[in-house]
Kinemage of the C-alpha trace (Angstrom):
@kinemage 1
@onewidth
@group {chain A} dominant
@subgroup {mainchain}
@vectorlist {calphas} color= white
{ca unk a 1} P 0.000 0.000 0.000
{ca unk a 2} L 1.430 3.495 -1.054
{ca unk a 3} L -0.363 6.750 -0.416
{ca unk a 4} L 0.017 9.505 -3.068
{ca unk a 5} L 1.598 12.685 -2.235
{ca unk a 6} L -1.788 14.383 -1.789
{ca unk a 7} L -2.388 11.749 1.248
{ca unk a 8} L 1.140 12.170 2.383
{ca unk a 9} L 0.359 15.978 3.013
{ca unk a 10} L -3.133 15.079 4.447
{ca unk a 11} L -1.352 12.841 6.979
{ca unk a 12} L 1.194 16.050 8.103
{ca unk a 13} L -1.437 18.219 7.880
{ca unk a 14} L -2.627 16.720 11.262
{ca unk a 15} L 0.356 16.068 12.359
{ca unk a 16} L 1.465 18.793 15.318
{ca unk a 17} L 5.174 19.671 16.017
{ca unk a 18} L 5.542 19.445 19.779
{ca unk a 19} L 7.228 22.745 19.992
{ca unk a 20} L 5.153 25.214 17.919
{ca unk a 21} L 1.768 23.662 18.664
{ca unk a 22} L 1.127 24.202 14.934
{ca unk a 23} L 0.925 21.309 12.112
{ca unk a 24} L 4.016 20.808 9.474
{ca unk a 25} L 2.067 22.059 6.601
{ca unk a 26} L 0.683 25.146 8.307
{ca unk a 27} L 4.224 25.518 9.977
{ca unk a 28} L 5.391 25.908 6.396
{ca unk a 29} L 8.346 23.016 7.512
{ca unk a 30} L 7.446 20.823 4.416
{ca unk a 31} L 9.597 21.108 1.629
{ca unk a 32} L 9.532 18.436 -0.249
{ca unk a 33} L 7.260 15.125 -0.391
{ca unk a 34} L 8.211 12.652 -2.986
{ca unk a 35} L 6.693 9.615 -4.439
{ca unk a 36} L 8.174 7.106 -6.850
{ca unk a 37} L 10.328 4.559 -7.366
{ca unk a 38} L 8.763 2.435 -5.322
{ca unk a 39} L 9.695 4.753 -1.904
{ca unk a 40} L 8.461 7.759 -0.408
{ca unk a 41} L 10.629 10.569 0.323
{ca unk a 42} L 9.675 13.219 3.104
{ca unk a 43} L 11.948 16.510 3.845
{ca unk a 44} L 11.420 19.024 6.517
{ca unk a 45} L 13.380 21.643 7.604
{ca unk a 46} L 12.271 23.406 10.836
{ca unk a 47} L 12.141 26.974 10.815
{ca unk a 48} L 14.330 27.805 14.401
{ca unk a 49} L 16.871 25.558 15.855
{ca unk a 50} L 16.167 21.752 17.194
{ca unk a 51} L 19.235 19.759 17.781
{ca unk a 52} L 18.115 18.015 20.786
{ca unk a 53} L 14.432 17.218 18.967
{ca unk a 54} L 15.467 16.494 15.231
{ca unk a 55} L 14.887 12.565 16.342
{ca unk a 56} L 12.173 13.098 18.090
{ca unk a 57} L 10.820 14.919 15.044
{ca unk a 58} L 11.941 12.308 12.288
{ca unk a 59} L 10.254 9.384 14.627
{ca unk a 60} L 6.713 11.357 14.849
{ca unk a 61} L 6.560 11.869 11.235
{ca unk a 62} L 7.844 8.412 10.208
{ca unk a 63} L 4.711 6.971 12.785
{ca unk a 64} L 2.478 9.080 11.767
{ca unk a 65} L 2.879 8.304 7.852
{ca unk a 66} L 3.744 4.574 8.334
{ca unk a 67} L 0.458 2.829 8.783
{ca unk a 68} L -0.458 4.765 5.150
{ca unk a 69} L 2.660 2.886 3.012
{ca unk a 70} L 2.643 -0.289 4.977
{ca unk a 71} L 5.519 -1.725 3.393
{ca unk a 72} L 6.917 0.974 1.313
{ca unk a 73} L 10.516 2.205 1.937
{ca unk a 74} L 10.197 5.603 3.665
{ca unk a 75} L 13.098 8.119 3.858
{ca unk a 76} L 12.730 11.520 6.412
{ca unk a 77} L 15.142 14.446 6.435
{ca unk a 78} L 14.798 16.683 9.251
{ca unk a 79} L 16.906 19.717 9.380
{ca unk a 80} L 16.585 23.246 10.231
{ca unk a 81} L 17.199 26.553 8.747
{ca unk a 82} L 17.008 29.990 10.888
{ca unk a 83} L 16.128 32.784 8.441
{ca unk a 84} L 16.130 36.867 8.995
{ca unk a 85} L 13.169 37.892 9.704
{ca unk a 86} L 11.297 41.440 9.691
{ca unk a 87} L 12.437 44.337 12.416
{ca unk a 88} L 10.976 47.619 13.314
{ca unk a 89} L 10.418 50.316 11.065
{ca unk a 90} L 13.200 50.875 8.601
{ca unk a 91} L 16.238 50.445 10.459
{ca unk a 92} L 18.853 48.359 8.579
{ca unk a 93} L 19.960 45.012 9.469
{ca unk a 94} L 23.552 44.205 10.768
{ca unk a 95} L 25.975 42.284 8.095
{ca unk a 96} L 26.213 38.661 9.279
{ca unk a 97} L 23.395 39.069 11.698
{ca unk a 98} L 19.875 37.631 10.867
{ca unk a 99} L 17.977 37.835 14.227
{ca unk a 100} L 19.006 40.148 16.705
{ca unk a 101} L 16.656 39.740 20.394
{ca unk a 102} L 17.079 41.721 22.958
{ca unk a 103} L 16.559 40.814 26.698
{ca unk a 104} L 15.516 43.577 28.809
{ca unk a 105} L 14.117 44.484 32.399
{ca unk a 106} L 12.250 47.422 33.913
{ca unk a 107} L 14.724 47.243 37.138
{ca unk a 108} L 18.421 45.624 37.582
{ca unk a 109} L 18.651 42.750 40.174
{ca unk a 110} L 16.292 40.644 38.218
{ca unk a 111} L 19.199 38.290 36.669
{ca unk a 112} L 18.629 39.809 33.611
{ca unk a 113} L 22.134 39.241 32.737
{ca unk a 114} L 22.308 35.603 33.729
{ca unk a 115} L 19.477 35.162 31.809
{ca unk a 116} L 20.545 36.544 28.678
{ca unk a 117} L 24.093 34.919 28.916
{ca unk a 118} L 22.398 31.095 29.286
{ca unk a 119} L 19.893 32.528 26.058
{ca unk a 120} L 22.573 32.468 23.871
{ca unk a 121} L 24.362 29.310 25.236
{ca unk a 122} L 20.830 27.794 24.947
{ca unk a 123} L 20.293 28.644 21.666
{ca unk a 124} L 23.840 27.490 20.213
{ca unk a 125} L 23.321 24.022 22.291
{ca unk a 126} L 20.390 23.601 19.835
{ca unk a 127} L 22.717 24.376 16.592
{ca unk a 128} L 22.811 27.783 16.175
{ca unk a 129} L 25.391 30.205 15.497
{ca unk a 130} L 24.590 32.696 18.781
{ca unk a 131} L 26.204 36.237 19.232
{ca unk a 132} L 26.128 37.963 23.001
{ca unk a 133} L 26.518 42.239 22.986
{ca unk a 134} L 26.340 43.206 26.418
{ca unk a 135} L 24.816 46.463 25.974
{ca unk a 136} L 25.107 47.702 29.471
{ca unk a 137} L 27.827 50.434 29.064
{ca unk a 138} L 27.848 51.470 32.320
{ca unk a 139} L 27.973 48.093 34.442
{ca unk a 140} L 29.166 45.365 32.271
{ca unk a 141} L 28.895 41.807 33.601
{ca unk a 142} L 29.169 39.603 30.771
{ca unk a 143} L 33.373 39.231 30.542
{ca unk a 144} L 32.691 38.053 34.173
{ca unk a 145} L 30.288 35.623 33.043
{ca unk a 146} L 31.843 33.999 29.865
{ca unk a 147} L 35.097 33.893 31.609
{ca unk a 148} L 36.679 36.142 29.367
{ca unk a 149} L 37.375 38.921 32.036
{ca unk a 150} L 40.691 40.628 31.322
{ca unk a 151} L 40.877 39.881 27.600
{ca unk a 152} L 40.988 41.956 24.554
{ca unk a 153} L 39.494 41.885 21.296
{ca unk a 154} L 41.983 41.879 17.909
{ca unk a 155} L 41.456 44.362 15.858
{ca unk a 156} L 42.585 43.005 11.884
{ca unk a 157} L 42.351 47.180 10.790
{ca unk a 158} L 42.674 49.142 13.459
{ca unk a 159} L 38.602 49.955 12.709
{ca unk a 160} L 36.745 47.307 13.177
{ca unk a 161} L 36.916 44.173 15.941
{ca unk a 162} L 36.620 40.324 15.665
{ca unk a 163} L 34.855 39.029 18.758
{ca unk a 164} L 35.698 37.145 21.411
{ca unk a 165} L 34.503 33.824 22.015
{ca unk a 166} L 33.557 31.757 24.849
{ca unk a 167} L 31.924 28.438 25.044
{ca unk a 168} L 30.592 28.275 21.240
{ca unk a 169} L 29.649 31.959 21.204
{ca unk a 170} L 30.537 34.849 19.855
{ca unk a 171} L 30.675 37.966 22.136
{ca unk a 172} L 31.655 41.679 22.741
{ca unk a 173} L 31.642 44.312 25.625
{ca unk a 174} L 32.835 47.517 26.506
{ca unk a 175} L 34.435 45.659 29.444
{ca unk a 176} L 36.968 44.141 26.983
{ca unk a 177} L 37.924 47.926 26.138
{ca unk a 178} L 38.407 49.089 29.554
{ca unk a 179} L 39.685 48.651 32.924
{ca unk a 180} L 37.354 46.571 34.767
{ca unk a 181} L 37.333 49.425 37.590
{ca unk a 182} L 37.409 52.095 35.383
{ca unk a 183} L 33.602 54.111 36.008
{ca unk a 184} L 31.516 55.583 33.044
{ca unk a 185} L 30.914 58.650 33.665
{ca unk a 186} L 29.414 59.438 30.128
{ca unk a 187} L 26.515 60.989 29.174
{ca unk a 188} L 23.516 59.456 26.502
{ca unk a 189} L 24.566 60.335 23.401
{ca unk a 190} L 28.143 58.896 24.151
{ca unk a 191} L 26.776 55.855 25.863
{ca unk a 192} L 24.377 55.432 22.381
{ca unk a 193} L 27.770 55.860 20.537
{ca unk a 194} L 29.412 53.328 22.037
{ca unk a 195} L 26.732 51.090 21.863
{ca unk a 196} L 26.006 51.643 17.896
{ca unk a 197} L 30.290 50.976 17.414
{ca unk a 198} L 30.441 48.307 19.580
{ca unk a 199} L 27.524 46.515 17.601
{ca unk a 200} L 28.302 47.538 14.063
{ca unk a 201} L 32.254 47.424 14.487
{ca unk a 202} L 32.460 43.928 15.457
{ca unk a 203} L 32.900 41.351 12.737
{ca unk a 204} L 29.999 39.254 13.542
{ca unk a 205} L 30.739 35.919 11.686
{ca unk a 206} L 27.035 34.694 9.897
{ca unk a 207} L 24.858 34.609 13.220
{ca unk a 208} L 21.579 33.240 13.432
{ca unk a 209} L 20.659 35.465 16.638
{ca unk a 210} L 23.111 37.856 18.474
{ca unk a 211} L 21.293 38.285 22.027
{ca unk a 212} L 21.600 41.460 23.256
{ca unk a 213} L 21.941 42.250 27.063
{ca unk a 214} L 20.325 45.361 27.220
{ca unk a 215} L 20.931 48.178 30.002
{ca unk a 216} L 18.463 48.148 33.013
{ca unk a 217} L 15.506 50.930 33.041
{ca unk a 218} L 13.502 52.806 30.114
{ca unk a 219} L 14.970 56.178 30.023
{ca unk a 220} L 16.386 58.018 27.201
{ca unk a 221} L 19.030 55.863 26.641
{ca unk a 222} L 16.948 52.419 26.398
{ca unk a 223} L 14.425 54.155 24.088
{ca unk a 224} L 16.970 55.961 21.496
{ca unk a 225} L 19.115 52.081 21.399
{ca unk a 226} L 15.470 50.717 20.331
{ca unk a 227} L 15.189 52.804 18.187
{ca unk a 228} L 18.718 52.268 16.526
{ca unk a 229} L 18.911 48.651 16.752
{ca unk a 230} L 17.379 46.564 14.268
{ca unk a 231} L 15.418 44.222 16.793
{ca unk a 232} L 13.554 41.342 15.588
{ca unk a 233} L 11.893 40.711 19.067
{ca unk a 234} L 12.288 41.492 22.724
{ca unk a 235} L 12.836 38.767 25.665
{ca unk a 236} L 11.340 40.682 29.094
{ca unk a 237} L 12.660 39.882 32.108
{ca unk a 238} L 11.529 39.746 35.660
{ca unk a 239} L 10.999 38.563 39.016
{ca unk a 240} L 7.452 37.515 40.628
{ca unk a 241} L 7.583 40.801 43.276
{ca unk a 242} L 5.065 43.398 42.957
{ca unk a 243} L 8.013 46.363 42.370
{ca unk a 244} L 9.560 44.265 39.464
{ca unk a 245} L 6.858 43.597 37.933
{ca unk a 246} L 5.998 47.236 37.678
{ca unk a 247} L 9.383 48.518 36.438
{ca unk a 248} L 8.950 45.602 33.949
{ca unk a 249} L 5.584 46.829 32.587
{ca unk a 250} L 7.280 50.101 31.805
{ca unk a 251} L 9.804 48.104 30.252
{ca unk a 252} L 7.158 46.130 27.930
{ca unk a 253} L 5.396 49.329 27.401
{ca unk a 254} L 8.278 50.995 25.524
{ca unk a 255} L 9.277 48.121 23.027
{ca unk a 256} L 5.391 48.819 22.315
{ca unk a 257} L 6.082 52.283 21.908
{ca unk a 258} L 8.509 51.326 19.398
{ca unk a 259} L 6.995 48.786 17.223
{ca unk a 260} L 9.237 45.837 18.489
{ca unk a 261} L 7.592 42.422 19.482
{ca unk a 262} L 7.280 40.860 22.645
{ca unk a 263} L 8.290 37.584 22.244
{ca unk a 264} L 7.742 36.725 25.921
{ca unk a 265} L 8.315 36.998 29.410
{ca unk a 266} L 11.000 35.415 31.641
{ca unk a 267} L 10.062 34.927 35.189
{ca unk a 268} L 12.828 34.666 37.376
{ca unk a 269} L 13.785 33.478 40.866
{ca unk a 270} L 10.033 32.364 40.876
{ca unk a 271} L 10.375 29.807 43.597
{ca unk a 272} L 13.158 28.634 46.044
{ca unk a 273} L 13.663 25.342 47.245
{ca unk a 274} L 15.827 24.386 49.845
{ca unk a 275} L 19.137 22.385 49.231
{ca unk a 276} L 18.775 20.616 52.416
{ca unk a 277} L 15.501 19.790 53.347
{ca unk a 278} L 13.275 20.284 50.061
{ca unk a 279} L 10.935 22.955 51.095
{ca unk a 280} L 10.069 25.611 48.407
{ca unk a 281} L 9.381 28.740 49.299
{ca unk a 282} L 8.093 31.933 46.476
{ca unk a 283} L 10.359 34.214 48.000
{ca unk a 284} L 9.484 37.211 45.560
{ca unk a 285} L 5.691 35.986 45.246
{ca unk a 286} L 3.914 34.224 43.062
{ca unk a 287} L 1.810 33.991 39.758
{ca unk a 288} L 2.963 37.572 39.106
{ca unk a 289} L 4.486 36.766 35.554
{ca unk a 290} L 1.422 35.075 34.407
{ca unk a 291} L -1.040 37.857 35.092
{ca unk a 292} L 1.243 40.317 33.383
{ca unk a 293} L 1.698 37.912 30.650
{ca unk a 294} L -2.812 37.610 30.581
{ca unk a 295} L -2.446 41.790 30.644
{ca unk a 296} L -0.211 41.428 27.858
{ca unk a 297} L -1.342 39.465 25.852
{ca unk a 298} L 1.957 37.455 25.895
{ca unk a 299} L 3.693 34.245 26.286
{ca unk a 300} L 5.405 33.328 29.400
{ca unk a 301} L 8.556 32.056 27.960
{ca unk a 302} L 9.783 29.948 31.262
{ca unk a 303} L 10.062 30.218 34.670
{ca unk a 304} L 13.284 29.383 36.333
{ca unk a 305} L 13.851 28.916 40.065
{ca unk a 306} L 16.124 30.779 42.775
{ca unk a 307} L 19.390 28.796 43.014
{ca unk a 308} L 22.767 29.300 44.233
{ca unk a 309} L 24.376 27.083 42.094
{ca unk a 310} L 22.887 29.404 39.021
{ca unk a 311} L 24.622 32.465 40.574
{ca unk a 312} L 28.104 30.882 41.340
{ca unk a 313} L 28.249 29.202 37.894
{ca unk a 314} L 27.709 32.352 36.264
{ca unk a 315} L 30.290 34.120 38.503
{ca unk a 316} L 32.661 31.908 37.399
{ca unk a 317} L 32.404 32.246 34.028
{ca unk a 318} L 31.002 28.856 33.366
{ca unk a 319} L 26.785 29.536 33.038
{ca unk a 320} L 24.234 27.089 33.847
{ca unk a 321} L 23.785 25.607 30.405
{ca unk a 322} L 27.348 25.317 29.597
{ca unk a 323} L 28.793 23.922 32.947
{ca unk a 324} L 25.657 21.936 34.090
{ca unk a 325} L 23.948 20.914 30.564
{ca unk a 326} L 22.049 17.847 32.374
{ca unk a 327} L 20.864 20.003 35.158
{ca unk a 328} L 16.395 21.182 35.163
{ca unk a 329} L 17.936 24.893 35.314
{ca unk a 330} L 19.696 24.323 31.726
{ca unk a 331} L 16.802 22.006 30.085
{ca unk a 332} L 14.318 25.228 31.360
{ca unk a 333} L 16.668 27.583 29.733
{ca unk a 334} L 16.508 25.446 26.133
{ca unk a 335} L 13.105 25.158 26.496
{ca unk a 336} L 13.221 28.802 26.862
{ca unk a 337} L 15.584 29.299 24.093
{ca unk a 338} L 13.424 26.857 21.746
{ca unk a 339} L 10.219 28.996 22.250
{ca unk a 340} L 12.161 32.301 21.769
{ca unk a 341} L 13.179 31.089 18.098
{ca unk a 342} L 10.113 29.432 17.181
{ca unk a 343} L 8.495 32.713 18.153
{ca unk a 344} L 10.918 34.179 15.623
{ca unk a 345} L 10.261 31.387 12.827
{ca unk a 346} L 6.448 33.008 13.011
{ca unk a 347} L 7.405 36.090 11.897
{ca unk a 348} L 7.478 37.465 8.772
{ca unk a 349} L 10.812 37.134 7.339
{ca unk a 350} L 13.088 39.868 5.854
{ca unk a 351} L 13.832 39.898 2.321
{ca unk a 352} L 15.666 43.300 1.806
{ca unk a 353} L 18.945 41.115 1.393
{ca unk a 354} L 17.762 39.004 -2.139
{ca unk a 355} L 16.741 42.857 -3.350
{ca unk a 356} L 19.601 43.787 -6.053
{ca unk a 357} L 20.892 46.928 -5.370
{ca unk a 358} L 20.517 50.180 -8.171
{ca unk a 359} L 23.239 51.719 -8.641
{ca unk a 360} L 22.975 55.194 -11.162
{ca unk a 361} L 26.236 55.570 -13.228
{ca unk a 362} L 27.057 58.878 -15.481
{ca unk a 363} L 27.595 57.250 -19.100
């Protein structure tokens, strides 16, 4: 017994991929179906990346089409592709940089920083090539936490900067350009200056996402780098309390204000639980990321748990996801990572780059 290709389709059409929610065909992830020969052929390529699920994938599409070609010889390629997609307004994208998402909070102390650091290890443990700007000028705490404290970026032209790299990703700072004691003591349009060099002066080498650890707060500063930056989405970070979720509101309120998509929240330190006898406690509250999520209109993206081990691994320049892989802390932050690029795959995608360019010569 051998279905046609119509069938075949039919089949995938009910078919649901575990991460999007959303069937293969309405996912647009089927590229090719194939009959003849005496075999069925079946390709899809996932729009964000899935190294840990591309089995899991291949098996759920192989049952779900087997009972329709009994016999028949069926091959399944499953793959994945991460493609630019559409930012605000008409800011221009970054060479080498298809996705840029940046992870902001209303109020420092959230973990903001540890959050966006495991992001991008996330996201490259899934098979992506991942990029990490640490965009806070004036306190910069990700050479701490990739271990590259003390370090300084090569410079091939004296202009422009490759990046340094840590644990599969690509990164830059101002705190590779400066004494690590030295203060800031620069006004906006310097610290926006800084920011637009150290972003468009790097070499970034073909990235699927560069993560960008935005500055704490929504004044002048946060809303003029929005406005710069071509973002494809923003990542909002908080903590369950009653005060962070407030500053965070603001926070969501200005990527609004801006025409940049929420792709979801991040609830941190939502519950403690006790190393020694097992008791958790919600030390900052509870349920508070969910209701502004409902107010929202947005997806809570995960919600990850007060731990000390989070904080010293990140301290030490080894984060969660790279130095404890097997640990529930990392497999929240891929699941995290996961939804943040499928929510990207959903967009529309950018297609300034296929454009030729005109170019009016005197003759």
């Amino acid at each position: 017994m051998t279905a046609n290709e119509a069938q075949i389709r039919e089949i995938l059409k009910a078919t649901i991929d575990p991460t999007t929610g959303r069937d293969y065909v309405a996912g647009k992830s089927v590229k090719v179906v194939k009959v003849g020969d005496g075999q069925v052929a079946v390709e899809i390529v996932l729009g964000y990346p899935a190294r840990s699920v591309l089995g899991r994938v291949r098996a759920q599409i192989e049952a779900a089409l087997r009972p329709a070609l009994g016999a028949t010889p069926l091959a399944v390629d499953v793959s994945f592709k991460v493609a630019a997609h559409a930012v605000q307004g008409a800011v221009k994208l970054i060479p080498g940089v298809r996705n840029i998402v940046a992870v902001a909070s209303g109020k420092g102390g959230v973990g903001k920083s540890t959050v966006a650091v495991n992001l991008a290890l996330a996201l490259a443990a899934e098979g992506a090539s991942v990029g990490l700007l640490d965009a806070d000028i004036y306190g910069p705490s990700q050479p701490v936490m990739l271990g590259l404290q003390g370090q300084r970026p090569h410079s091939p032209d004296g202009k422009s900067m490759e990046p340094m790299e840590a644990h599969g990703i690509q990164a830059m700072s101002i705190g590779f350009l400066i004494d690590p004691e030295q203060p800031m003591v620069w006004r906006g349009p310097m610290v926006t200056q800084a920011l637009e060099q150290l972003l468009r002066d790097t070499r970034w080498r073909d990235l699927d996402f560069l993560i960008v650890d935005m500055p704490p707060g929504t004044g002048d500063i946060q809303l003029t780098l929005a406005q710069k930056v071509p973002v494809t989405g923003a990542v909002i970070v908080t903590t369950p309390q009653d005060i962070a979720l407030l500053d965070a509101r603001k926070g969501l309120k200005m990527f609004e204000k801006v025409n940049i998509p929420i792709l979801g929240i991040v609830e941190n330190m939502a519950v403690h639980v006790c190393s020694n006898c097992g008791h958790a406690e919600h030390v900052f509250g509870s349920g508070g990321g969910a209701r502004m999520a409902a107010d929202y209109e947005v997806d809570v993206l995960g919600s990850l748990p007060l731990d000390l081990r989070i904080r010293e691994q990140a301290d030490s320049g080894r984060p969660t996801v790279a130095s404890d892989p097997d640990s529930r802390a990392a497999e929240i932050y891929r699941e995290i990572g996961r939804r943040v690029a499928m929510k990207i795959a959903e967009k529309a995608q950018d297609f300034s780059a296929a454009f030729p360019k005109i170019v009016i010569q005197n003759t």
